[in-house]
C-alpha positions as CSV (number, residue, x, y, z in Angstrom):
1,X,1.1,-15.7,21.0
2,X,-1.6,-14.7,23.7
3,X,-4.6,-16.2,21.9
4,X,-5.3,-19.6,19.6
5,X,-5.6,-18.0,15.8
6,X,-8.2,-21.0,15.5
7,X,-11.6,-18.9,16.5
8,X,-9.5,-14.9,16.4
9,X,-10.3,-12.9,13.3
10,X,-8.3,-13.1,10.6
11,X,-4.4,-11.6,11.6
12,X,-5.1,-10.3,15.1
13,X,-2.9,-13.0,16.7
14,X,0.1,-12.4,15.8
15,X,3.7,-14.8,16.4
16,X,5.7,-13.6,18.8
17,X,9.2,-12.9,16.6
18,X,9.3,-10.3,14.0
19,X,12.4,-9.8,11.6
20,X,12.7,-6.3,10.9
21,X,15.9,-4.1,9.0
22,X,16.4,-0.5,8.3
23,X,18.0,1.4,5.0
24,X,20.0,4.3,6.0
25,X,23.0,6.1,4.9
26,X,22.6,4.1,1.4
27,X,22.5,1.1,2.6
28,X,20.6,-1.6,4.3
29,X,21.0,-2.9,8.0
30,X,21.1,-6.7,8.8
31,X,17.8,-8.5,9.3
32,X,17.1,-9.0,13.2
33,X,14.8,-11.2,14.3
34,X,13.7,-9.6,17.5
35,X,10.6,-9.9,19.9
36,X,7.2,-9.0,18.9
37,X,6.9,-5.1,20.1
38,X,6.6,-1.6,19.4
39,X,8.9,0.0,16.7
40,X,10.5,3.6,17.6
41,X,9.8,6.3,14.5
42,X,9.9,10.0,14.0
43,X,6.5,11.8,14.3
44,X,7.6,13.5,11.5
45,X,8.6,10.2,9.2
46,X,7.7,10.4,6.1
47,X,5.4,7.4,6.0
48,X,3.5,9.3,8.8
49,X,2.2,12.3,6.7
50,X,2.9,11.2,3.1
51,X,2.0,7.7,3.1
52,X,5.2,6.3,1.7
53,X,3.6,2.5,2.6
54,X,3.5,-1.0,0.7
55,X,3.1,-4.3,2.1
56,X,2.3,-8.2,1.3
57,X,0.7,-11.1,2.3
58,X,0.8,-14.9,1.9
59,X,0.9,-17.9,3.9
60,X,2.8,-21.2,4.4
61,X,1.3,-23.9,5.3
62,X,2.1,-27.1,7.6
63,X,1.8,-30.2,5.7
64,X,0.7,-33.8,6.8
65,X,4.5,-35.1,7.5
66,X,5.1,-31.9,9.6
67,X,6.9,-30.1,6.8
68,X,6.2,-26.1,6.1
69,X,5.8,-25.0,2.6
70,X,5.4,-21.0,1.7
71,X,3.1,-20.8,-1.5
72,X,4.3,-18.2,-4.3
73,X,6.5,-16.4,-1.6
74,X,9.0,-15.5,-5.1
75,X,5.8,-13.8,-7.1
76,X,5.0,-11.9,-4.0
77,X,8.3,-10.3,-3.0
78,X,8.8,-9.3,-6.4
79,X,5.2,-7.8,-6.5
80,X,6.8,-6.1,-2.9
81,X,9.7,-4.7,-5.0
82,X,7.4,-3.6,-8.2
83,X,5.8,-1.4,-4.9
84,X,8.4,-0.2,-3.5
85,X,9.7,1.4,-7.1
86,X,6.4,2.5,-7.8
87,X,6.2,5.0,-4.4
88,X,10.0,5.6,-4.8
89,X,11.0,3.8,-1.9
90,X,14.1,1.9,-0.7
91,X,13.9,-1.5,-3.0
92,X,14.7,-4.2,-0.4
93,X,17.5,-6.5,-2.3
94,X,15.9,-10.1,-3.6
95,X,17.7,-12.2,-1.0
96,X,17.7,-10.3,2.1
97,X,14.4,-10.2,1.8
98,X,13.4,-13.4,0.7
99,X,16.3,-14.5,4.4
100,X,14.1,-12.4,6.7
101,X,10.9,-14.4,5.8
102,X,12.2,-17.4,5.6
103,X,14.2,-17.4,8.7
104,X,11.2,-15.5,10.9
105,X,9.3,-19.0,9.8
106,X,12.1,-21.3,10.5
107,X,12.1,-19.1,14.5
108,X,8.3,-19.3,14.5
109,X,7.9,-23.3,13.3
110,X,6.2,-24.0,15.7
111,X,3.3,-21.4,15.6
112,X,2.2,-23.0,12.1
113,X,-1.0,-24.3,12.9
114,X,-1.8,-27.0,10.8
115,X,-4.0,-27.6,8.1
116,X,-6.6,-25.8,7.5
117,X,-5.5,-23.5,9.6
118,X,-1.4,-21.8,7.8
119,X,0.8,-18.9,8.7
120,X,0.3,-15.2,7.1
121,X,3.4,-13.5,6.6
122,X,2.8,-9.7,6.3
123,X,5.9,-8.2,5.0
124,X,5.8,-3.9,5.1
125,X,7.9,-1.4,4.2
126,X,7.8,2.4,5.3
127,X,9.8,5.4,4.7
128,X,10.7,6.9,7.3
129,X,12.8,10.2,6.7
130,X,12.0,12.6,9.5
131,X,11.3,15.9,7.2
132,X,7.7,17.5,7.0
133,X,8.5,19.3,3.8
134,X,9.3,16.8,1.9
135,X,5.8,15.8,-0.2
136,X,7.5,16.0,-3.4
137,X,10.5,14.2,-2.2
138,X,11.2,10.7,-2.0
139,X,12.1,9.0,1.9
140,X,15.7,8.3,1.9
141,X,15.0,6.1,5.1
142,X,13.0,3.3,5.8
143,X,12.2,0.3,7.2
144,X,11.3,-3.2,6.8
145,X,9.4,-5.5,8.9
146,X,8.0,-9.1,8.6
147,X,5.5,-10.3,10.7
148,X,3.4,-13.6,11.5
149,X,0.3,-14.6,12.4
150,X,-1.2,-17.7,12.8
151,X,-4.9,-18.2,11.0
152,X,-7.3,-20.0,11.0
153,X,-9.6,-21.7,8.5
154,X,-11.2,-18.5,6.8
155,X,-14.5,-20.6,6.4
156,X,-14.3,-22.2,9.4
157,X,-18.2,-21.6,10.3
158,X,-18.8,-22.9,6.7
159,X,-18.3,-20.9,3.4
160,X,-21.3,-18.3,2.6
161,X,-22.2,-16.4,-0.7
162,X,-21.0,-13.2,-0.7
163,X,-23.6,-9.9,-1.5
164,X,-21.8,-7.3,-3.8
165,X,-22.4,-3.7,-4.8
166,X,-22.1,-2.5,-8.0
167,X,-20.5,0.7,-7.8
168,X,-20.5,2.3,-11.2
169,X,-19.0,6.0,-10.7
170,X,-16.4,5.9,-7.5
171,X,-13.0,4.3,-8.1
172,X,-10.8,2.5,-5.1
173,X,-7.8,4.5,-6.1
174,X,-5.6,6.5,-8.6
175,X,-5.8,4.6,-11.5
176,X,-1.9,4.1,-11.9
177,X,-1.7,3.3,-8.2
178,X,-4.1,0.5,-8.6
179,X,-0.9,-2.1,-9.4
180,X,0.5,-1.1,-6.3
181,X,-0.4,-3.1,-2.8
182,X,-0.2,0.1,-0.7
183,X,-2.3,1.1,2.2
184,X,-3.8,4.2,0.9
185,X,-5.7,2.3,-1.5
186,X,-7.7,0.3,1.5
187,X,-8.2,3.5,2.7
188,X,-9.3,5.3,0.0
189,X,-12.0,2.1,-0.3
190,X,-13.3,2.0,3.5
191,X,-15.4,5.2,3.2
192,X,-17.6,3.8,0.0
193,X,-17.8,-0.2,1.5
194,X,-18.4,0.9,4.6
195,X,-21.4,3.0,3.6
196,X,-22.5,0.2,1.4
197,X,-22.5,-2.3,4.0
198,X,-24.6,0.1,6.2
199,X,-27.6,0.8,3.1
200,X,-27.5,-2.2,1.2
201,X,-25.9,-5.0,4.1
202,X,-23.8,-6.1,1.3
203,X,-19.9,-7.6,2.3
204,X,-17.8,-6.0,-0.6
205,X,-17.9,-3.4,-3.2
206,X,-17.4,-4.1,-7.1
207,X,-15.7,-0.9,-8.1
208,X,-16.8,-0.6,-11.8
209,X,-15.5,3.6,-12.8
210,X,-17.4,4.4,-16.1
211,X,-19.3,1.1,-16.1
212,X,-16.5,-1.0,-16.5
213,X,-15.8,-4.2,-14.1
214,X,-12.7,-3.9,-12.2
215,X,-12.2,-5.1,-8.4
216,X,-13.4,-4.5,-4.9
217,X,-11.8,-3.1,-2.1
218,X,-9.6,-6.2,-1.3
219,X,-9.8,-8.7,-4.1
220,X,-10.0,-9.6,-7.7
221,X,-13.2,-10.3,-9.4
222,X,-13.7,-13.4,-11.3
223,X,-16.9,-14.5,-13.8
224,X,-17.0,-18.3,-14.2
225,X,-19.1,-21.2,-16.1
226,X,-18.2,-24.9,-16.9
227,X,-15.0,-24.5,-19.3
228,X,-14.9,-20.9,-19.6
229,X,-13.6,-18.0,-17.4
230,X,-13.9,-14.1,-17.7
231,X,-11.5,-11.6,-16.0
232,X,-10.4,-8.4,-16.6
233,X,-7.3,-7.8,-18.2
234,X,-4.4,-6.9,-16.5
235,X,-3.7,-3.0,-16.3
236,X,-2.4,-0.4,-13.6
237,X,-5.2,0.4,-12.2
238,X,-6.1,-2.7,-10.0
239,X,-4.0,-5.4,-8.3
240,X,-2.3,-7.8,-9.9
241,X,-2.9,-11.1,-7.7
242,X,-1.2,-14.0,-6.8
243,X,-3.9,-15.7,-6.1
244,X,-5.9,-14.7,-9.3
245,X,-2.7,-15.8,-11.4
246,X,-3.4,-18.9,-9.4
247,X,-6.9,-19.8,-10.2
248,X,-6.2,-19.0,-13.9
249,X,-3.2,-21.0,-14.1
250,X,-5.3,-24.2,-12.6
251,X,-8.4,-23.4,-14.8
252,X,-6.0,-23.4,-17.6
253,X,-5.2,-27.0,-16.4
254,X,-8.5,-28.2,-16.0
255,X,-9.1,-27.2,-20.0
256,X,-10.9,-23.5,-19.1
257,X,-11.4,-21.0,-21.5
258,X,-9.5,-17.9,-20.1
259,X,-10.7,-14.4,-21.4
260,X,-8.9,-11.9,-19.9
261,X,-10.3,-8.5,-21.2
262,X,-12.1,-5.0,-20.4
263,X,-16.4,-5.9,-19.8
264,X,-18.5,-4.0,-18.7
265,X,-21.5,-4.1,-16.1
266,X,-24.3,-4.9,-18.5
267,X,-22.4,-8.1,-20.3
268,X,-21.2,-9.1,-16.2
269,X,-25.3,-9.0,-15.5
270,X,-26.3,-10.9,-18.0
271,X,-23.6,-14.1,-17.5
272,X,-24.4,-14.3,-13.6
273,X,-28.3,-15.1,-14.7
274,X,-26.7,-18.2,-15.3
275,X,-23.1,-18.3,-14.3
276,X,-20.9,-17.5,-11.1
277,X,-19.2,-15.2,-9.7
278,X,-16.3,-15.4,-6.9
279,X,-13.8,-12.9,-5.6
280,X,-10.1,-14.3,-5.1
281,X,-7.2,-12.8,-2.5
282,X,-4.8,-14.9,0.0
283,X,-7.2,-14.9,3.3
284,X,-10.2,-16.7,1.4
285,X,-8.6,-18.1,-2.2
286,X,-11.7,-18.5,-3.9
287,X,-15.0,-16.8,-2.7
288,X,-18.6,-17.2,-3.9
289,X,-20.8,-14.1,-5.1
290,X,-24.5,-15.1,-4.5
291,X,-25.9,-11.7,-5.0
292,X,-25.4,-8.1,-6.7
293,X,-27.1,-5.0,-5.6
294,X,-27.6,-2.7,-8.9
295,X,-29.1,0.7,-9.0
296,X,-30.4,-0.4,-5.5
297,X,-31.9,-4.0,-6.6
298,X,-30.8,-7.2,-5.7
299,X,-30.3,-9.7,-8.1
300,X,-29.4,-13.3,-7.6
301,X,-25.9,-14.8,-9.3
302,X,-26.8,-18.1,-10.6
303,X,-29.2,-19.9,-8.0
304,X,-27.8,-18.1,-5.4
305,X,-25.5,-20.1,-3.7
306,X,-21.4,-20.9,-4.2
307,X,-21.4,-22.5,-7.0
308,X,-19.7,-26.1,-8.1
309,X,-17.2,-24.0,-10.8
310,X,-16.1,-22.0,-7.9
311,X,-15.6,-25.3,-5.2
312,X,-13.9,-26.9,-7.3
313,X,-11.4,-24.3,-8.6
314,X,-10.8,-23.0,-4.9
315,X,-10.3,-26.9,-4.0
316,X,-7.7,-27.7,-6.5
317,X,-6.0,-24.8,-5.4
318,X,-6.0,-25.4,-2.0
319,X,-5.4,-29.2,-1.9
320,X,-1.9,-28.0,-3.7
321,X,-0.9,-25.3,-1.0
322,X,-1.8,-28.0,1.5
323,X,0.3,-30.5,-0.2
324,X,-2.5,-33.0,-0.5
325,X,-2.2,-32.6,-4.8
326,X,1.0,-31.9,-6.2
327,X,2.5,-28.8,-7.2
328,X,3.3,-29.4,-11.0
329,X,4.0,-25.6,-11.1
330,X,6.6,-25.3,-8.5
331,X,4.3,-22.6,-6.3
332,X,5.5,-24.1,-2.8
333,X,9.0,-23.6,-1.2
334,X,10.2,-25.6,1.8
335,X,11.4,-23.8,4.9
């Protein structure tokens, strides 16, 4: 590493091992775990000009007696695979993949910072057939690469409400690419949340096509009071997270109502007058909406600030990936 992750943003130090196999011929190579550096592709791969692209992310974390766990590395991998079939690309097999994480952690111990600081592992897989004529033709090449990088506490300056836009006409992708964790969706978001942040100074964009609540650029939206939370149902056309199967699974725990169903924007402003709202993904868990900006007014979620629903859910979550609670669902896997 040539920086401390503590104070870097979030995944711009990286470790200084990668693991990385390629699928030619048929077949896959063996996983090497090499130095951090430049990879060697066609310009005319097929990743580069038809966007044959999915990836992950999670984190392990370093626990009190020194120990590294990987939270929900099996739900992730498979989400990884459910990608890869989706773009028709090379399926990485279960356990080779689930080897080259697992040993780039064991090489790279000693980069996981401890808590509340945890390693994010960024598994990605590219096709990379050199052929410029093949849009309508699946890559019969690719690779695979895992890489580390050392984070720090997300809220490390101290956890602020987030300011959303309600976006009611633009999607953030193809509706049955929505399911897929593939880099063409961020892309296809940046334009709109960019020009949001710029007019409104809001952090995110609700995507809501048709009037109907869905998620923003980068994470799942979640509506919450005492005992009862509201999420949209599972469909193809937004992610399916980890983290949001997470929450729900705790909440269920902690005697929650779940509703997991299609709502649209007018029922959403009507239970923030009183409720919460909180976007969840891997790099934050749990974050706090304090504001939505609709039809170019702000209004206030609740009082305004994070609310005690959303601390306490994120807190039960992470005191079990930090191994201070225990893992009665059997999320964390020793490395």
């Amino acid at each position: 590493m040539s920086a401390s992750p503590v104070n870097a943003p979030f995944g711009s130090v990286l470790a200084g091992q990668m693991a990385v196999a390629w699928y030619r011929g048929g077949r896959w190579s063996p996983t090497e775990i090499r130095p951090l550096g430049p990879l060697e592709i066609h310009p005319a791969a097929h990743v580069l000009h038809y966007g044959s692209e999915c990836f992950e992310g999670f984190k392990a974390y370093r626990h009190a007696d020194d120990s590294v766990h990987v939270f929900r590395m099996d739900r992730h991998l498979a989400r990884m695979q459910q990608s890869a079939r989706a773009l028709i690309l090379p399926e990485p097999d279960t356990a080779q993949l689930a080897a080259a994480v697992t040993t780039l952690i064991d090489r790279v111990r000693a980069d996981v910072p401890a808590a509340p600081a945890a390693l994010y592992l960024r598994p990605l897989l590219f096709g990379t057939m050199a052929n410029i004529g093949a849009a309508a033709q699946p890559s019969n090449e690719a690779c695979l690469v895992v890489l580390a990088s050392p984070v720090g506490d997300y809220f490390a300056g101290g956890a602020k409400p987030l300011k959303i836009l309600i976006e009611e006409h633009a999607q953030r992708c193809a509706p049955h690419l929505g399911v897929v964790k593939t880099g063409g969706n961020y892309a296809a978001a940046m334009g709109p949340t960019l020009a949001a942040k710029k007019a409104f100074g809001v952090d995110q964009v609700l995507f809501c096509p048709g009037g109907e609540v869905q998620e923003t650029g980068a994470a799942n939206f979640l509506l919450i009071k005492p005992g009862h939370i509201l999420t949209r149902a599972l469909d193809s056309t937004f992610l399916h997270g980890v983290t949001r199967d997470s929450v729900l699974a705790l909440a269920r725990d902690l005697g929650y109502r779940i509703e997991e169903r299609v709502f649209g924007v007018p029922e959403m402003l009507d239970w923030v007058q009183g409720g919460e709202a909180a976007l969840s993904g891997t790099a934050a868990v749990l974050s706090g909406v304090g504001t939505l900006v609709h039809d170019g007014q702000e209004m206030r979620v609740g009082n305004g600030a994070i609310g005690p629903e959303t601390t306490r859910l994120r807190d039960a979550l992470v005191a079990i990936q930090q191994g201070r609670a225990p893992d009665r669902h059997g999320w964390l896997q020793r490395v």
